[in-house]
MARGUVO-381571 format. One record per residue (C-alpha): residue in one letter; x, y, z. Coordinates in Angstrom, 1 decimal. Layout:
# MARGUVO-381571
['a', [X, Y, Z]]
...
//
This chain:
# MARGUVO-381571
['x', [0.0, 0.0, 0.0]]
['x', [0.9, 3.7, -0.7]]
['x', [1.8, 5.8, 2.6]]
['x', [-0.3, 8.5, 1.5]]
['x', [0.7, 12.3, 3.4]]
['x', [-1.2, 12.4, 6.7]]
['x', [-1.9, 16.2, 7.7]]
['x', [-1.8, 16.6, 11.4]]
['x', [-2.9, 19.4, 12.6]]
['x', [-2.3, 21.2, 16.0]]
['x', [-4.3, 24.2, 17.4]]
['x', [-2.5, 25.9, 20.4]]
['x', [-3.6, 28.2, 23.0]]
['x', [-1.1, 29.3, 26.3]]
['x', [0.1, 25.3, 26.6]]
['x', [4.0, 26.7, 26.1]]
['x', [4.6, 24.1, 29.1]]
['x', [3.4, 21.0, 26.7]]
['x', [3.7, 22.0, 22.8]]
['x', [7.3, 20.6, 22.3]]
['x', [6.6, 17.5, 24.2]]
['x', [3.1, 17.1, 21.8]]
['x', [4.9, 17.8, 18.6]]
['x', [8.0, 15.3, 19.8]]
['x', [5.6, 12.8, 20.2]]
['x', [4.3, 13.5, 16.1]]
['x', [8.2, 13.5, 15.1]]
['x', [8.5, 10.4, 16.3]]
['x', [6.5, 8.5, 14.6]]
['x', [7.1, 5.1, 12.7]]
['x', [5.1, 6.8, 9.9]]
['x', [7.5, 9.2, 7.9]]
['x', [4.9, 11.3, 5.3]]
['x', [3.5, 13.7, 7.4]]
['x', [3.2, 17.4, 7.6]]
['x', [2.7, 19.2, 11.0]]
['x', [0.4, 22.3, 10.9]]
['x', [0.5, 24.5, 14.2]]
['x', [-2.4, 26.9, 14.4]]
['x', [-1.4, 29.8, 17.1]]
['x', [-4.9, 31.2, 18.1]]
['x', [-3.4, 34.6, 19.1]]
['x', [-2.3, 32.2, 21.8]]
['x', [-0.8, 35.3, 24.4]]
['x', [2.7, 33.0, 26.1]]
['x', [5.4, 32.3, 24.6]]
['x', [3.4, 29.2, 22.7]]
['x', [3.8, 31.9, 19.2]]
['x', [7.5, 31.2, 19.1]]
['x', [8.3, 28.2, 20.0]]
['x', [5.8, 27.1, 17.3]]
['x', [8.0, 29.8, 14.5]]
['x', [11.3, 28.0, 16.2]]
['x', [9.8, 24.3, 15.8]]
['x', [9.2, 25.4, 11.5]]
['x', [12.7, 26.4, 11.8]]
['x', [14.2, 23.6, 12.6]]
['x', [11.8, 20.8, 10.7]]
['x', [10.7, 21.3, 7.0]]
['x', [7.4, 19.3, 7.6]]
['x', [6.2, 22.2, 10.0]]
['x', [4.0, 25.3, 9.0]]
['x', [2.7, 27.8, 11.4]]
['x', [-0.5, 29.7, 10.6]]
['x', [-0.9, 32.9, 13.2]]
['x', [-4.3, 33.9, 13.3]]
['x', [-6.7, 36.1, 15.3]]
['x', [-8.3, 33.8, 18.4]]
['x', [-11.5, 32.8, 17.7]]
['x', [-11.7, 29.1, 19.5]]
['x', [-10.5, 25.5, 19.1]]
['x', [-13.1, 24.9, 16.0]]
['x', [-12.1, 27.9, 14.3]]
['x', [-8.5, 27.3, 14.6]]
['x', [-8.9, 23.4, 13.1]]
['x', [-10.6, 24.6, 10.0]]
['x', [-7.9, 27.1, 9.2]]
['x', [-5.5, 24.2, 9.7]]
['x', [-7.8, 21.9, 7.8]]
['x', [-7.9, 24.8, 4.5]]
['x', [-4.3, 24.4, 4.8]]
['x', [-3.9, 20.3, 4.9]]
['x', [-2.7, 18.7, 1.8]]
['x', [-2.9, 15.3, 3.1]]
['x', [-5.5, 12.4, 2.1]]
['x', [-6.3, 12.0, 6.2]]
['x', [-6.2, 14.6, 8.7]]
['x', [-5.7, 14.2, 12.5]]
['x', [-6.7, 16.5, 15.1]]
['x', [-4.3, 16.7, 18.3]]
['x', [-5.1, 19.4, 21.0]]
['x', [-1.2, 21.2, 22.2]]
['x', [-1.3, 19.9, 25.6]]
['x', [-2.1, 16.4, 24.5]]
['x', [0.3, 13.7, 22.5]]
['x', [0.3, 10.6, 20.4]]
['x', [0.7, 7.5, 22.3]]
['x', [3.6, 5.5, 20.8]]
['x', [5.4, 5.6, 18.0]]
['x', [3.2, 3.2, 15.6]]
['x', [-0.1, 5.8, 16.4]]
['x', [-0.6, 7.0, 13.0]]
['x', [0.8, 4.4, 11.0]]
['x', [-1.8, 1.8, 12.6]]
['x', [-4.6, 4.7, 12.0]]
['x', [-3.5, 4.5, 8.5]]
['x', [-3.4, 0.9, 7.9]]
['x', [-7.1, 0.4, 8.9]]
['x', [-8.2, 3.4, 6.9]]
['x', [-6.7, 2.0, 4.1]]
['x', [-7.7, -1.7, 4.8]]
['x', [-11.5, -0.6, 5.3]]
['x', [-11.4, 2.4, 2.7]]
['x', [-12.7, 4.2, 5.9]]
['x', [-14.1, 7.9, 6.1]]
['x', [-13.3, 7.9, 9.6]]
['x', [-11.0, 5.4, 11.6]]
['x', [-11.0, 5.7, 15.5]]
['x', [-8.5, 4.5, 18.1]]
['x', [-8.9, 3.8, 21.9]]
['x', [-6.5, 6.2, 24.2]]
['x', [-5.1, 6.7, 27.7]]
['x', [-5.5, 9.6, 30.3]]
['x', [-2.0, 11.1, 31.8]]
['x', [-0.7, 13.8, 33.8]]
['x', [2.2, 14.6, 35.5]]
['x', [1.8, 11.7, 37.9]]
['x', [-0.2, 8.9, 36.2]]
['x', [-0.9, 7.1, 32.9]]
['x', [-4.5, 5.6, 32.8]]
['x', [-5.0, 2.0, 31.0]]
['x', [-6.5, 1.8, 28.0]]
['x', [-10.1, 4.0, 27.9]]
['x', [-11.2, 1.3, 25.0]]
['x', [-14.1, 2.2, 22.5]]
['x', [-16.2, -1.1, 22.8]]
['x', [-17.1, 0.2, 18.9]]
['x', [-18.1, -2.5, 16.1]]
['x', [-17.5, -1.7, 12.3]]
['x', [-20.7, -2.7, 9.5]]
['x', [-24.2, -2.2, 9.9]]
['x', [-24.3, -1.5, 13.1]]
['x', [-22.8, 1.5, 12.8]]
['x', [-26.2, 2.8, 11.2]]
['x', [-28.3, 1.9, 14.4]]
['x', [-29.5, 4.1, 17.5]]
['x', [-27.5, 1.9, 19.8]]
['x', [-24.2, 2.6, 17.8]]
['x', [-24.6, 6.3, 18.1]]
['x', [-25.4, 5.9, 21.8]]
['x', [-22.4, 3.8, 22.8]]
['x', [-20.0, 5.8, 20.5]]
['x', [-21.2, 9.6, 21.9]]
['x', [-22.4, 9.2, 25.1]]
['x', [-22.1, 5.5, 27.0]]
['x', [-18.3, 5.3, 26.2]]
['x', [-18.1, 8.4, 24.1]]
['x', [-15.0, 8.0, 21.4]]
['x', [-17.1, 9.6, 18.6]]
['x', [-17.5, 12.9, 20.3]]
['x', [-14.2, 13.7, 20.3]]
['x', [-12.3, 15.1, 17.0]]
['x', [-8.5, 13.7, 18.6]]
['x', [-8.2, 10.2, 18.3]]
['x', [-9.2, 9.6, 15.4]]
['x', [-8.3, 9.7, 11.4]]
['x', [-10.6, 11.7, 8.8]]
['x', [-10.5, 10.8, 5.6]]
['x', [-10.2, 14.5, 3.8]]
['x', [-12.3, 13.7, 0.6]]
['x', [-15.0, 12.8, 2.9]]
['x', [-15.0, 15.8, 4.8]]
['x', [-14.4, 18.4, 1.8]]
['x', [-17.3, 16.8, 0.0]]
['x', [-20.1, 17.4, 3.1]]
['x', [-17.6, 20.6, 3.9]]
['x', [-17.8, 19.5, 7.0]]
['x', [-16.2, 22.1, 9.2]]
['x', [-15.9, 22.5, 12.9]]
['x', [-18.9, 24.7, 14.6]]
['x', [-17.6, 28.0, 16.6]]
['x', [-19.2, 27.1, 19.5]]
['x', [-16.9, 27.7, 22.4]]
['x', [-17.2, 24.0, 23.7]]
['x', [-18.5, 21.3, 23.1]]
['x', [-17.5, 21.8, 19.2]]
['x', [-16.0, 18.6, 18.8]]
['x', [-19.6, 16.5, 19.4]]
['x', [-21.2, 18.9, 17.3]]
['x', [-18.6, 18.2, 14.3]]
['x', [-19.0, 14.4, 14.9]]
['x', [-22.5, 14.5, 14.8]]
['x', [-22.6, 16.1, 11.6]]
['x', [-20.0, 14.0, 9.9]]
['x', [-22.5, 11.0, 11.6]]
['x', [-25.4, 12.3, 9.6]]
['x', [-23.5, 11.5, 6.1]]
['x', [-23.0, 7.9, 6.9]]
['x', [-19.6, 7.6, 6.7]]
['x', [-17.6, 4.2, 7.0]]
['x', [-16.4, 4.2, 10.4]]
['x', [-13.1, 1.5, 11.0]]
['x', [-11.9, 0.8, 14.7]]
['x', [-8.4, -0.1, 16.5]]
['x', [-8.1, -1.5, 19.9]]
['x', [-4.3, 0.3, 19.9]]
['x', [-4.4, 3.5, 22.1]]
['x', [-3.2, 6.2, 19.8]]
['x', [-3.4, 9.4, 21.9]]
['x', [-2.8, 10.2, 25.6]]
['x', [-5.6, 13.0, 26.8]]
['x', [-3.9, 15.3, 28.9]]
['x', [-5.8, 15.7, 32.4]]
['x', [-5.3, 19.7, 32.6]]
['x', [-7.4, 21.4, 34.9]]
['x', [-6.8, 24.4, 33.4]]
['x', [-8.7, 23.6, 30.2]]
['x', [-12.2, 24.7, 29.0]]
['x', [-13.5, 21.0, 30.0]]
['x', [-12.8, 21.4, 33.3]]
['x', [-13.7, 25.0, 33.7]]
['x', [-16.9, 26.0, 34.7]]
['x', [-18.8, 27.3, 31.8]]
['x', [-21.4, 30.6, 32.5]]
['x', [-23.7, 29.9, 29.2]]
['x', [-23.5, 26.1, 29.5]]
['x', [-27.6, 25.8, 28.8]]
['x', [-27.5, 28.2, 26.0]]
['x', [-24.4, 26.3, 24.2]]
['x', [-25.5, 23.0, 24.8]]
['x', [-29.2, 23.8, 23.9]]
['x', [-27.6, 25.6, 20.3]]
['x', [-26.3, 22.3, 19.6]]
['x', [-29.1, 20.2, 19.6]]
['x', [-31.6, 22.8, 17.4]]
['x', [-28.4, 23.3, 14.9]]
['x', [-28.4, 20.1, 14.3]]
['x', [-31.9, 19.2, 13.8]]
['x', [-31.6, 22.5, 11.5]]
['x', [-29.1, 20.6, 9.5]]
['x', [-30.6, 17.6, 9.2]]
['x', [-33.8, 19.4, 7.8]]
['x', [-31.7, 21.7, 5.1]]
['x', [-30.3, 18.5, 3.6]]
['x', [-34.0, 17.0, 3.3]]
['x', [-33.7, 14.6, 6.3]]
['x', [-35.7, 16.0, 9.2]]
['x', [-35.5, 14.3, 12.1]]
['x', [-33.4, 11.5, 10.4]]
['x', [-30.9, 11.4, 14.1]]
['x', [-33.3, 12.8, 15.9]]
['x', [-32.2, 10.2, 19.2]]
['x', [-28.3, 12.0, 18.8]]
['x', [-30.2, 15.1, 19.6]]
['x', [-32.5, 13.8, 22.3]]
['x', [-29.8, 12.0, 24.1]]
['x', [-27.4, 15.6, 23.8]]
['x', [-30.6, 17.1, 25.5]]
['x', [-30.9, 14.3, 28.1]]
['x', [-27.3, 14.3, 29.0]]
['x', [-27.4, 18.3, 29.3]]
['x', [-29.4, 18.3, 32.2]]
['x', [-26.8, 16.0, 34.4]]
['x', [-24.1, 18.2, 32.9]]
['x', [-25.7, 21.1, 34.2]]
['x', [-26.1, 19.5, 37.7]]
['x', [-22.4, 18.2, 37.7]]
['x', [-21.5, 22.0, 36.9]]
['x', [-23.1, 23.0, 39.9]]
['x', [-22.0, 20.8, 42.1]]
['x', [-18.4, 21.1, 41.6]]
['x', [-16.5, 22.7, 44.3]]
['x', [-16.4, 26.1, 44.9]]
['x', [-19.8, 26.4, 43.2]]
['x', [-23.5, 27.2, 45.2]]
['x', [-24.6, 23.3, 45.3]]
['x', [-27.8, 22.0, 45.3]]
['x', [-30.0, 24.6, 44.9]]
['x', [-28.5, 26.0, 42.1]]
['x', [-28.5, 22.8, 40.6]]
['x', [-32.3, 22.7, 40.6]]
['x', [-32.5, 26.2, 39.6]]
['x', [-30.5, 24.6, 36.5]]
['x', [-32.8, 22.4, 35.5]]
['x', [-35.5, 24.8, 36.2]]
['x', [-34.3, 27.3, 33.6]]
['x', [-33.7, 24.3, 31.1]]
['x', [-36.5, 23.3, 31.6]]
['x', [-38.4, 26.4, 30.6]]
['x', [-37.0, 25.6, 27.0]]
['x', [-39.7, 23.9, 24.7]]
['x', [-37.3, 22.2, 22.2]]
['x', [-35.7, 20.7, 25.7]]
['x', [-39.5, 19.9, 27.2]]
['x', [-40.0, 18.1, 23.8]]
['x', [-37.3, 16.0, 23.7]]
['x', [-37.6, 15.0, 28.1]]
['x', [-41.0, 14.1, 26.6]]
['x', [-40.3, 11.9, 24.0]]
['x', [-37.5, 9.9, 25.9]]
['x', [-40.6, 10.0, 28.9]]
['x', [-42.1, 8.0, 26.3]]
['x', [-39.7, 5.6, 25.4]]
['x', [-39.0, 6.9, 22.0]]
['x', [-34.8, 6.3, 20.8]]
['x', [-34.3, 4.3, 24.1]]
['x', [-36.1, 1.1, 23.3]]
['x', [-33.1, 0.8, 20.5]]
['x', [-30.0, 1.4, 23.2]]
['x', [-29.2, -2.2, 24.4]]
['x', [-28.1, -1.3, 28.1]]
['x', [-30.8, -1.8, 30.2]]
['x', [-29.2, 0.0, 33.2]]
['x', [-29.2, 3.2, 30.7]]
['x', [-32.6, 2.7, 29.4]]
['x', [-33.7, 2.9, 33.2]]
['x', [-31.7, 5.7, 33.9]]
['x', [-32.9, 7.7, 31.1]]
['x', [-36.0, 6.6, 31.3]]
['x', [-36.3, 7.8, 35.2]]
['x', [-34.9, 11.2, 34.5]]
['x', [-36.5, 12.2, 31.9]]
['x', [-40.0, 11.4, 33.4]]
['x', [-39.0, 13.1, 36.5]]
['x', [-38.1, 16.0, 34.3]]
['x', [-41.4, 16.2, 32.4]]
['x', [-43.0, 16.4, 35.4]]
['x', [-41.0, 19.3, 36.9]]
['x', [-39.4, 17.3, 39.7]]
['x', [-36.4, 19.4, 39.3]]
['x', [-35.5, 18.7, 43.0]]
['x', [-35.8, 15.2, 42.9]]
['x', [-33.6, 14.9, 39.8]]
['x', [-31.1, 17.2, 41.4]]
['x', [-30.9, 15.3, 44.5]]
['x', [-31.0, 12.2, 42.2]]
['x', [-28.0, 13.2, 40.7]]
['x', [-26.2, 14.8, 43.6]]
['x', [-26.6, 11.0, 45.3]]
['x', [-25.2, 9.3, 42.2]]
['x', [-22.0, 11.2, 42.3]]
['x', [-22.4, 11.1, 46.2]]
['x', [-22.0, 7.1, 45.9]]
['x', [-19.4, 7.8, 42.6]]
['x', [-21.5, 6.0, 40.3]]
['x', [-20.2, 8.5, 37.6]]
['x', [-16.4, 7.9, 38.2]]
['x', [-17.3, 4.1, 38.5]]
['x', [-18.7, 3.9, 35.1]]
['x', [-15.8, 6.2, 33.6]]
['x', [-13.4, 3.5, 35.2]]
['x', [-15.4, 0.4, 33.9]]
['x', [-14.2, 2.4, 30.2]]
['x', [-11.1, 1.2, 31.0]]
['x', [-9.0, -1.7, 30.5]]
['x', [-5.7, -2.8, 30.8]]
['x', [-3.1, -2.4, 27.8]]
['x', [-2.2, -6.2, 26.0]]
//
């Protein structure tokens, strides 16, 4: 098989402490045709030059310096650069994991003429390096069905995420599918998207990318116009689906966004440092006020999408909250929720992701 150019392309923002590290990690690889694109988002460290020094010294690297306008915006501008036939995304403060990463990527795109090919991937920080977070993903048919969707953006969640995983560039350039400007959350919204256009999804169990634990990232930060973002989401993609003639065609990625929204927003407010469990309910009060939320509560109320997830222990827990929700019992949810991460039944079924690496 040809080794065809791989474009990997590297948005950075203030992460001067990890950028050399992240783009040692792509110099290192077993897989020699590559080009390195560094987009500095007006980044305001010392991130600007060490990205001009790094082009300096390696002829595969380009810098583009542009205006900051957010992790989605800076992607596409790498992505208009790309010349490659596949395109990787890797965040500044993150890295590949191993040296094979891309050249395994490659060799199941290539083997399954895939649109998009996903890898598992490890947590680290300065201290620890998680096992394996595998993505429990099948290839085929079953990609088409509710239950894939489910699994792959929410149960174990490898499809919401644009690192990790190999885009095929024809595929993306003819649905000119771009990442949305939303200020988080972007990289669901972009998957669900390429989701819509049925693309041939590939899987390896390999981990190909270790996901920097960095507090002092937008995921862990806590985010002021969380309902308004997350709500955006959902409608602009049931927009999309109706301006290519398909309304409603994913309508259960939607719902389940909606569903998952409203323990997101708890979670938020139950971090520490934040007002607790009032505020919490006052959440999912507000959210609740929404009708394009109200609708979508309902429909899950009623069973609709999640008869076709096979996890029972999901299809009660949805079930549950969202006919607690329809019903405005915005305090028992919250106190629902608060007791679930009181007993650390979240961080339990983030650690059953996991698995140890072969």
């Amino acid at each position: 098989m040809q080794n065809p150019i791989v474009s990997i392309v590297i948005p950075v923002y203030k992460t001067e402490e990890f950028l050399e590290k992240c783009v040692e990690s792509v110099l290192n690889q077993s897989y020699a045709n590559l080009e390195i694109i560094l987009v500095d988002d007006e980044s305001p460290d010392k991130s600007p030059e060490i990205c001009d020094r790094l082009s300096r010294e390696h002829a595969n690297i380009s810098v583009i310096h542009k205006k900051n306008q957010g992790l989605g915006m800076a992607r596409n501008s790498g992505m208009e650069k790309a010349s490659g036939k596949y395109i990787l995304f890797l965040d500044s403060d993150d890295k590949l994991d191993g040296e094979h990463a891309v050249e395994l990527l490659v060799r199941k795109a290539q083997e399954k003429d895939a649109d998009i090919t996903v890898g598992s991937f490890r947590r680290f920080n300065k201290t620890f390096v998680s096992e394996k977070n595998w993505h429990h993903l099948k290839e085929g048919e079953y990609t088409r069905t509710a239950d894939f969707r489910f699994k792959g953006f929410y149960q174990y969640g490898h499809l919401a995420y644009d690192w990790g995983k190999l885009y095929k560039m024809d595929f993306l350039k003819e649905h000119e599918l771009v990442c949305p400007a939303y200020p988080f959350t972007q990289d669901k919204a972009h998957n669900m998207r390429c989701c819509f256009w049925n693309p041939t999804y590939a899987f390896i169990d390999e981990s190909v990318m270790l996901y920097r634990v960095n507090e002092d990232s937008v995921t862990f930060k806590y985010k002021k116009k969380m309902e308004e973002v997350w709500v955006s989401i959902a409608k602009d993609f049931m927009q999309y689906q109706r301006e290519y003639g398909k309304k409603g065609y994913l309508a259960d990625l939607a719902a389940f966004h909606i569903f998952f929204g409203a323990f997101f927003l708890v979670k938020q407010e139950l971090q520490p440092n934040q007002a607790g469990w009032r505020d919490a309910r006052r959440a999912l009060k507000q959210y609740g006020k929404d009708p394009f939320v109200r609708s979508a509560m309902q429909a899950l109320a009623k069973g609709k999408f999640v008869r076709k997830i096979d996890s029972t222990a999901w299809k009660i827990v949805i079930w549950c909250g969202s006919v607690l929700f329809s019903f405005h019992a915005y305090s028992l949810m919250a106190a629902g929720i608060a007791l679930l991460r009181m007993l650390q039944v979240d961080s339990k079924i983030t650690k059953a992701r996991y698995r140890k690496v072969q």
